[in-house]
One Martini backbone bead per residue (centre of mass of N, CA, C, O) as a GRO file, in nm:
protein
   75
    1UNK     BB    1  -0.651  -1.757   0.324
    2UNK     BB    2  -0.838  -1.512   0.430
    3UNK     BB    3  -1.180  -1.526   0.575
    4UNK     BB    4  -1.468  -1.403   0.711
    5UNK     BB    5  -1.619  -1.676   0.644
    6UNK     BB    6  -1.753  -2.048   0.730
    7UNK     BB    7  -1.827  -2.274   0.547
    8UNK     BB    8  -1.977  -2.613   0.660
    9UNK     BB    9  -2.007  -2.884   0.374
   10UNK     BB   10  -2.007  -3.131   0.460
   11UNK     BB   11  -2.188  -3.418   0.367
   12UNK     BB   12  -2.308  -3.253   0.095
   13UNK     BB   13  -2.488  -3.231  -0.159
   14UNK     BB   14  -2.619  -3.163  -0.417
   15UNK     BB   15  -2.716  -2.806  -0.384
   16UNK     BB   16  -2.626  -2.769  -0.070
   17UNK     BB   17  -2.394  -2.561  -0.131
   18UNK     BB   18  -2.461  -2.379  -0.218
   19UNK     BB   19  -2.731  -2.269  -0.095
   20UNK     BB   20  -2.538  -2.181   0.139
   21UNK     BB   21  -2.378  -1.965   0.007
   22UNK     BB   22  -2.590  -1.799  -0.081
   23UNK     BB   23  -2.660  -1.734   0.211
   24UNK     BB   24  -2.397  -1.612   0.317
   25UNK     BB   25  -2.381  -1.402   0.121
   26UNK     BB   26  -2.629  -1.242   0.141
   27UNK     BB   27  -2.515  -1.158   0.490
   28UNK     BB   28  -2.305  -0.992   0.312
   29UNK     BB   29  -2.024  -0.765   0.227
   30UNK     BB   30  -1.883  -0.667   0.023
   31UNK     BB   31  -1.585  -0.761  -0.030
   32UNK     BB   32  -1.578  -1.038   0.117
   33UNK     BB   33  -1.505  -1.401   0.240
   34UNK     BB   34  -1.558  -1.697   0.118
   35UNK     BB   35  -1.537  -2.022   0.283
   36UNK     BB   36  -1.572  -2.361   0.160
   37UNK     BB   37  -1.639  -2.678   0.268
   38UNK     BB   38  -1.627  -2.975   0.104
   39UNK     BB   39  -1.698  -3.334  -0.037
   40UNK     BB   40  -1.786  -3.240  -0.311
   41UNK     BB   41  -1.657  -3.308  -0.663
   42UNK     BB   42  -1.899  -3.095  -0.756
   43UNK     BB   43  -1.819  -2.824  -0.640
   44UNK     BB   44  -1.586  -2.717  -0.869
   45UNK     BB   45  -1.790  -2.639  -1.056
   46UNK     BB   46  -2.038  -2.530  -0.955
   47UNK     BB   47  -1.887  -2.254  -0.866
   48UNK     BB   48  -1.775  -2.166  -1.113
   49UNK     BB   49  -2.104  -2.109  -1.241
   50UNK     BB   50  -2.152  -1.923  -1.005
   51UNK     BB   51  -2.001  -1.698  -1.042
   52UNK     BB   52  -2.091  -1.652  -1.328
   53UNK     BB   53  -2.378  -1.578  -1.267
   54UNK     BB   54  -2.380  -1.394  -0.989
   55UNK     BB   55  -2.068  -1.278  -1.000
   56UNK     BB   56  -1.902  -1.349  -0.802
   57UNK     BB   57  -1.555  -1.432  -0.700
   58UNK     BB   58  -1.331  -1.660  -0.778
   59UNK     BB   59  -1.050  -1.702  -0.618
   60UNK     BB   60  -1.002  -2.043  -0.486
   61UNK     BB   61  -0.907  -2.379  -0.528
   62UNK     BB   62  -0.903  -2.684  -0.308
   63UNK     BB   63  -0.736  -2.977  -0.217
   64UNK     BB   64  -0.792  -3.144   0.105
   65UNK     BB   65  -0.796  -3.456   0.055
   66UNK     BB   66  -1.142  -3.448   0.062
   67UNK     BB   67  -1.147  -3.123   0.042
   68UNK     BB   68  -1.326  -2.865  -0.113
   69UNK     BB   69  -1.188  -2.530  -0.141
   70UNK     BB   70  -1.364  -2.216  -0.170
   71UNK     BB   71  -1.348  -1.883  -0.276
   72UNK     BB   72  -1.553  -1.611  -0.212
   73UNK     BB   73  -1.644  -1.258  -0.348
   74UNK     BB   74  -1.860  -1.034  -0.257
   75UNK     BB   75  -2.015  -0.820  -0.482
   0.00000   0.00000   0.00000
């Protein structure tokens, strides 16, 4: 899946990979897509919350080997 930006939250404990999200999403434009990268296996909840929080759309979540891939739509 292509994304238009892409944050690497390794190594990032809960609540840093959401609030860099956060704020990564609030820099696009509607319709855009964030990648996340995490190695919290706490952000794969955290994410699906976030998602229903704020309205943005949470495309697909992928686990690769240590890594938490979150793809986010902003709206």
């Amino acid at each position: 899946m292509n994304a238009d930006k892409e944050l690497d939250a390794r190594g990032l404990n809960c609540p840093l990979p959401i609030l860099k999200a956060k704020k990564a999403l609030a820099d696009m434009h509607s319709g855009q897509t964030l990648r996340v990268i995490s190695t919290d296996s706490g952000s794969v909840r955290d994410f699906q919350a976030f998602a229903k929080q704020t309205g943005n759309e949470l495309l697909d979540q992928q686990t690769v080997g240590s890594d938490y891939i979150t793809f986010l739509k902003r709206r």
